[in-house]
N, C-alpha and C positions, 0 to 999 in steps of 0.2 A: 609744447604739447605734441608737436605732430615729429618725429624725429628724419620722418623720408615721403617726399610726396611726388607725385607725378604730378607734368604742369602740361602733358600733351604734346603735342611735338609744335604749340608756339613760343617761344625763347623770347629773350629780352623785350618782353611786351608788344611783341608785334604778331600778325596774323598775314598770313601769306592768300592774297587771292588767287588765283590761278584760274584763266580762262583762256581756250584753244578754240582757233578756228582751224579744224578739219581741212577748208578749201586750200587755204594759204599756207596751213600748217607753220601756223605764225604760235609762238605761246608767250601771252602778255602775263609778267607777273608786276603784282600791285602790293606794297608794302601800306597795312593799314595798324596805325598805331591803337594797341587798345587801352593805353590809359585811358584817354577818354571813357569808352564803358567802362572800365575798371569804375571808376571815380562815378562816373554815374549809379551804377547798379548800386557802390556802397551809402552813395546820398539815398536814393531809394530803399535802400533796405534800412536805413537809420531811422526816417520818415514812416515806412512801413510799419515796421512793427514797435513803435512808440506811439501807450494813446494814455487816457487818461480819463476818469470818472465822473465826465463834464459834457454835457451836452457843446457848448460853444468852442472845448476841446475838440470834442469830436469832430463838428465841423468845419474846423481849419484844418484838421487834418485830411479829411476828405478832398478839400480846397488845395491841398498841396502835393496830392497824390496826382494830382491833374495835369504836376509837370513831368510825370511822368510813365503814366500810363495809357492804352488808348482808350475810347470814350466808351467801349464796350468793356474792359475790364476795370473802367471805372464804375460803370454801373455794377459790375458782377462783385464788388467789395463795398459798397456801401452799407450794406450788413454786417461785415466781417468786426464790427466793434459795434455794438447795440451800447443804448443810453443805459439800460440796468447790466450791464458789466460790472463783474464784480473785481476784476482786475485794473491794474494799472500796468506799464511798461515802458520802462528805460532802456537805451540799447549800447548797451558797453564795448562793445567791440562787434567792426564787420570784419572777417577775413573770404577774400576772394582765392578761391582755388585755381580753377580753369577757365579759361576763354576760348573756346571751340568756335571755326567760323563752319556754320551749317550750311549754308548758301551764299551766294554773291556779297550780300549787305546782311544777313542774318548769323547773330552769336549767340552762342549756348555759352552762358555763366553758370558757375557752379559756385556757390559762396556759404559760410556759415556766421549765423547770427546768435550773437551771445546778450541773451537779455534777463535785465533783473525783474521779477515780476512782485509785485505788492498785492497781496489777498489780508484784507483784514489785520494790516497794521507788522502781515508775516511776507521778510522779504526771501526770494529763491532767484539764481544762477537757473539758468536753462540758454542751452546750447541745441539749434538746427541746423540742421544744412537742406539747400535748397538748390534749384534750378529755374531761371527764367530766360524768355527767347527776346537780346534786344535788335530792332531791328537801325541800322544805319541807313539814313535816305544821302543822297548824294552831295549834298550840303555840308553833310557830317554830322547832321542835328540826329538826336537818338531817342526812342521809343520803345518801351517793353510792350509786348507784344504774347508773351505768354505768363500767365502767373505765377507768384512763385511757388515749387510743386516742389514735394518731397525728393531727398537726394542723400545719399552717403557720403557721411565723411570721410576723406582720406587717410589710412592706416598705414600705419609704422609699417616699412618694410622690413623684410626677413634677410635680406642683402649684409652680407658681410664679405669686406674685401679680403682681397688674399696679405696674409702678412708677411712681412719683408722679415727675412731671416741673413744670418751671416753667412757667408759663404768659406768662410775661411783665406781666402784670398790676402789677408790683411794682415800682418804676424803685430804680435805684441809690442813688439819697438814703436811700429809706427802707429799702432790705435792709441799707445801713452801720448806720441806726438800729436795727434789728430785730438788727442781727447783736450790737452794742453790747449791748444790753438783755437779748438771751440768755447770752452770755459774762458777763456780769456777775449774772444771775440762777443759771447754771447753778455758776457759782463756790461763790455761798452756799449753793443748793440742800443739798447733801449733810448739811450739819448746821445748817443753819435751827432756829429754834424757829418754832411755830404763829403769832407773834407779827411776827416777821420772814418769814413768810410772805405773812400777811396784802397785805404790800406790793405783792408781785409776782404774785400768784394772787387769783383770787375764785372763788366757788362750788366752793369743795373740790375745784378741779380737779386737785391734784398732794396726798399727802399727806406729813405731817411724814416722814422716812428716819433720821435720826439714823445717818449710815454717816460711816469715816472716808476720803473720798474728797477724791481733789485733784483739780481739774479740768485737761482737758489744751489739749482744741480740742473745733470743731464740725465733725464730718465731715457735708459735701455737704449744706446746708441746701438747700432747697425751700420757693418761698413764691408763695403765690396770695390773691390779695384777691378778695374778696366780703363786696360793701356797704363797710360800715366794718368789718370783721373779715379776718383775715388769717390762712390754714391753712397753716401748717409741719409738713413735713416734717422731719423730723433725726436724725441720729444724734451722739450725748457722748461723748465719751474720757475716762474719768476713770481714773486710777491709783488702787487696791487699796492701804490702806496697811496691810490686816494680812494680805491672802494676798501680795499684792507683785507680782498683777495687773494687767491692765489689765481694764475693764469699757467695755464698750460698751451706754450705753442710747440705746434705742428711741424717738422722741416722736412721734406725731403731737398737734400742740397746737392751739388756738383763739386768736388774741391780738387785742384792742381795747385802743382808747386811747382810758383815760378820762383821771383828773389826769396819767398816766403808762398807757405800756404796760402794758397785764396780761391773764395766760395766765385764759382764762374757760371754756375744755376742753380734756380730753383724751380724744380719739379713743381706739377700738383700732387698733394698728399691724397 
């Protein structure tokens, strides 16, 4: 659904605190994991907005919002589901966007909730996105703090990379040789042992896949030399023998020839 998103500038699930003392001019940084809110906001949002046309529904779920929000914005949502609701809801999917730390122990979540709603026997998909403020106390134990409030979802970027072109560098002889050596590499690829890898790769540039794939073609190879090394571009066609797909993988690769060609990196695409 979303093809390009921004996650903020915290990476691999972590949140950087960062606090200076002036005097000392000391700067303490503090590595704070946010699965944990990840995982919480999403238990909350599932609880949240899942209720049901039942008074004794209603209040277990009021009862269970209680692990997670504070005793002021408990009271401020006890309405937010009345007994004559005509609604029901299931909550199909959370997806968490961002994790922003606002303050010391305070994160700004950004998440959307995709819920099936039931009106008179007519079921409907509906998609939000929201924001809520959790706060962390020193324990690590976690509290929402602000309710969830409207928010935009994150849109496809406009971002197109630059495309890798031929350069010419490369004469005809040796792209039949290159192209040979790939098709016959990419053949084995797929179910290789580590041992029959050895041949075609060095320095752990590709690793073992153990996938059941048939090779098909090389779509629009790209090939530039420098020095004695040679940068490919490419893209594999392989056929899927147990979804009964096609896969298209990605390579930018590094190739020299020592006794034989061989792949010595692999770029990011």
């Amino acid at each position: 659904m979303i093809g390009s998103v921004s996650f903020g500038i915290y990476k691999n699930f972590t949140a950087i605190d960062r606090h200076t003392v002036h005097e000392k001019e000391v700067i303490e940084t503090k590595l704070v994991d946010t699965n944990r809110i990840e995982s919480f906001v999403a238990a909350f949002a599932t609880d949240f907005y899942t209720w049901q046309q039942d008074q004794a529904a209603i209040d277990r779920r009021n009862e269970q919002l209680k692990n997670y929000l504070t005793e002021e914005l408990q009271q401020l949502n006890l309405e937010m589901v009345r007994s004559d609701i005509p609604t029901s809801a299931t909550v199909q999917r959370v997806q968490i966007w961002q994790v922003t730390q606002e303050k010391q122990r305070d994160f700004r979540v950004v998440f959307s909730v995709t819920q099936q709603l039931t009106e008179n026997e007519k079921r409907t998909l509906l998609l939000s996105t929201y924001n809520v403020l959790v706060h962390m106390d020193k324990n690590g134990n976690l509290v929402i703090t602000k309710n969830p409030t409207m928010d935009s979802e994150p849109k496809k970027s406009d971002y197109q990379p630059k495309q890798v072109e031929s350069d010419g560098t490369v004469d005809a002889s040796q792209t039949a040789e290159i192209n040979s050596f790939l098709e016959t590499f990419f053949k084995l690829y797929p179910t290789a042992t580590e041992r029959e890898l050895a041949y075609y790769v060095s320095n752990d540039a590709l690793s073992v896949i153990q996938k059941n794939y048939v090779f098909a073609e090389l779509i629009n190879p790209i090939y530039s030399k420098k020095g004695k090394q040679i940068n490919i571009a490419v893209t594999v066609k392989y056929l899927d023998q147990e979804t009964k797909t096609t896969h298209l993988a990605q390579y930018e690769l590094i190739l020299k020839k020592q006794d034989n060609w061989k792949i010595i990196k692999q770029r990011n695409y």
